[in-house]
N, C-alpha and C positions, 0 to 999 in steps of 0.2 A: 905735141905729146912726146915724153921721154921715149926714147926705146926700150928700157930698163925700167919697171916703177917699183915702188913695193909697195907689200901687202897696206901699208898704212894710207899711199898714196891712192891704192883701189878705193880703199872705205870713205876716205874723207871726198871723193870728187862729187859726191852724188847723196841724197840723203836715203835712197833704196837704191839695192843692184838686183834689178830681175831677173828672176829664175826663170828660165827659160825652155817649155823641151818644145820642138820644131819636129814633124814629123813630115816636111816637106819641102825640099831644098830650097824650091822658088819663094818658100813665104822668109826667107833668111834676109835676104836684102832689104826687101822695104818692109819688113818690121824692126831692121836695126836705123834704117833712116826715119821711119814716123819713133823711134826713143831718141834717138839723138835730137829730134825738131822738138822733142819736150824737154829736152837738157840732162837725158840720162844717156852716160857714155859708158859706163860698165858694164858691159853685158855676160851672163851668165847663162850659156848655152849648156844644158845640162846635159851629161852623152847618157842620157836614158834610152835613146832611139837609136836603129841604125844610117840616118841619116846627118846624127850629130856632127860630126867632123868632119862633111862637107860642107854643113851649114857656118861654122865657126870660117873653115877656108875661104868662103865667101863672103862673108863679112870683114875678115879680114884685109881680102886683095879688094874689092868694091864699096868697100864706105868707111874710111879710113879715119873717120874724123870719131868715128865708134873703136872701141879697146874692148876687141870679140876674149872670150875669157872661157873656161871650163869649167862645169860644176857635174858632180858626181866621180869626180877620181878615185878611183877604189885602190888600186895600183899601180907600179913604177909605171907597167904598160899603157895605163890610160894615160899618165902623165906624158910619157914619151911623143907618144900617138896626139894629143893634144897640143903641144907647142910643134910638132913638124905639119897638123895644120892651121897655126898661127897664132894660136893660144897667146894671147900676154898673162896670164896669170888664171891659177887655179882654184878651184873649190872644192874640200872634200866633207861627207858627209860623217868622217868619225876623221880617225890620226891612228895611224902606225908609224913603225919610223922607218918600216921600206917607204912607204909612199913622199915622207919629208925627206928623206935621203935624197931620194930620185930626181924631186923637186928641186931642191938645192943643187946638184951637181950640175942638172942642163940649165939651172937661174929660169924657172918659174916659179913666181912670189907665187905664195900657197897661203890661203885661208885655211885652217883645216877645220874641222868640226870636235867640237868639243860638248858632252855633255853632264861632265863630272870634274870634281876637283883634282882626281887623279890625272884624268887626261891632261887636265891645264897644266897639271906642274911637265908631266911626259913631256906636252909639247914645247914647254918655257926650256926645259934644262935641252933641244935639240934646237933651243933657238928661234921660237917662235912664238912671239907676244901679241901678234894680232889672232884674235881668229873666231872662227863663224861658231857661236851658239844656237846645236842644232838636236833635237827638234825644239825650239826654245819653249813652245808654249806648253809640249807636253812633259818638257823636262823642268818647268820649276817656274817660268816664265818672268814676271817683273819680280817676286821675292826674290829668286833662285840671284840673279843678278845683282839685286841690292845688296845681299848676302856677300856675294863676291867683292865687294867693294871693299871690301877691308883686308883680308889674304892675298887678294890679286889684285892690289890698285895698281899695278903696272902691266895691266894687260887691257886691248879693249878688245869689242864685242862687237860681232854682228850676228846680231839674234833673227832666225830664219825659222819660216814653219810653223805657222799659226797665225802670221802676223799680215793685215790687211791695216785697209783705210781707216779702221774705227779705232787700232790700238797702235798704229805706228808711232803717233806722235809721243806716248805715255811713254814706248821705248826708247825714243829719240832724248827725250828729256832727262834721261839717265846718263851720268857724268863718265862712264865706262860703257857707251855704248856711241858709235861710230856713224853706223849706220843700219842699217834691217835690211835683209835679203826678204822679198814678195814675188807672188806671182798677180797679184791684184791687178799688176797694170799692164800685164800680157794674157788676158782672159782665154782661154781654149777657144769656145766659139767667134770673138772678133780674130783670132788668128784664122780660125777656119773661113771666117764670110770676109776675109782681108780688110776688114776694117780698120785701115790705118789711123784712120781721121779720131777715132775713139781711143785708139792705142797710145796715139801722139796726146791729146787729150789727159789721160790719165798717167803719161809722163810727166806733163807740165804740171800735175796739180800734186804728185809727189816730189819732183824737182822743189818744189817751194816749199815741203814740211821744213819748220824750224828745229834745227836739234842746239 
């Protein structure tokens, strides 16, 4: 694994990068080893909790063969706080361009969130052509993307927020669509009753969606 990836190299390793929120430091390790035993290496710790960024820390220094990652950046400060604990790369739920600034200056590749044609162009003219459509399914979902396909066929898409086992694939088959961000395959309750075996499970069977 590069030390450096970008944004493009996040989306393409994997056909979903799960959303992730951890509300318990010990569940961080061996829920990043039962995704990586299903072939998902991008992981998407979202700092909705305060135990986020020590969960991302640990992942990072104890199972190294996983690329621990940030989602929920609101600010320079999440970004900052994010890559010193080990963050390779971010996820944010909208785009400003404090937050891409921030991103850029310390080189963490950022997804950002896009829900509109305005933001896309914002974030294209500060230099950023991959990025997360988010909430996808409340904001337009397979039209809204189809639609895109003609103004921003040089941008691609990871469509987040709505999206499960029933519709991933119909996303995936979109020629401007990357990959899909889910929480489908890190269920709340198997994280709570440590159900790896199930977690590992539903990696491998998103690992194998065709896009």
């Amino acid at each position: 694994m590069t030390e450096k990836l970008t944004p493009l190299e996040v989306m393409r390793d994997a056909p979903v990068i799960p959303v992730i929120v951890l509300n318990d430091v010990k569940d961080a390790i061996p829920l990043a080893r039962a995704l990586v035993a299903g072939g998902i290496r991008m992981l998407e710790v979202t700092l909705r909790t305060p135990q986020a960024l020590q969960c991302i820390e640990a992942i990072a220094k104890d199972v190294p063969e996983a690329v621990a990652g940030a989602g929920t950046i609101r600010s320079a400060a999440d970004a900052q706080a994010a890559a010193l604990a080990g963050a390779k790369f971010g996820v944010s739920p909208g785009y400003t361009r404090a937050v891409g600034k921030a991103c850029h200056d310390i080189g963490l590749p950022l997804l950002p969130g896009v829900a509109t044609g305005s933001e896309i162009m914002t974030a294209q003219e500060d230099g950023y052509t991959q990025l997360k459509f988010f909430p996808a399914l409340q904001a337009g979902g397979l039209p809204m993307l189809k639609a895109w396909q003609g103004p921003f066929g040089d941008v691609t898409f990871c469509p987040t927020g709505g999206i499960h086992a029933g519709n991933a694939a119909e996303f995936l088959a979109l020629s401007n669509v990357a990959c899909v961000g889910g929480s489908w395959i890190v269920p709340t309750d198997a994280i709570r009753d440590g159900d790896w075996a199930r977690i590992e499970q539903l990696a491998r069977a998103a690992s194998q969606l065709s896009r």
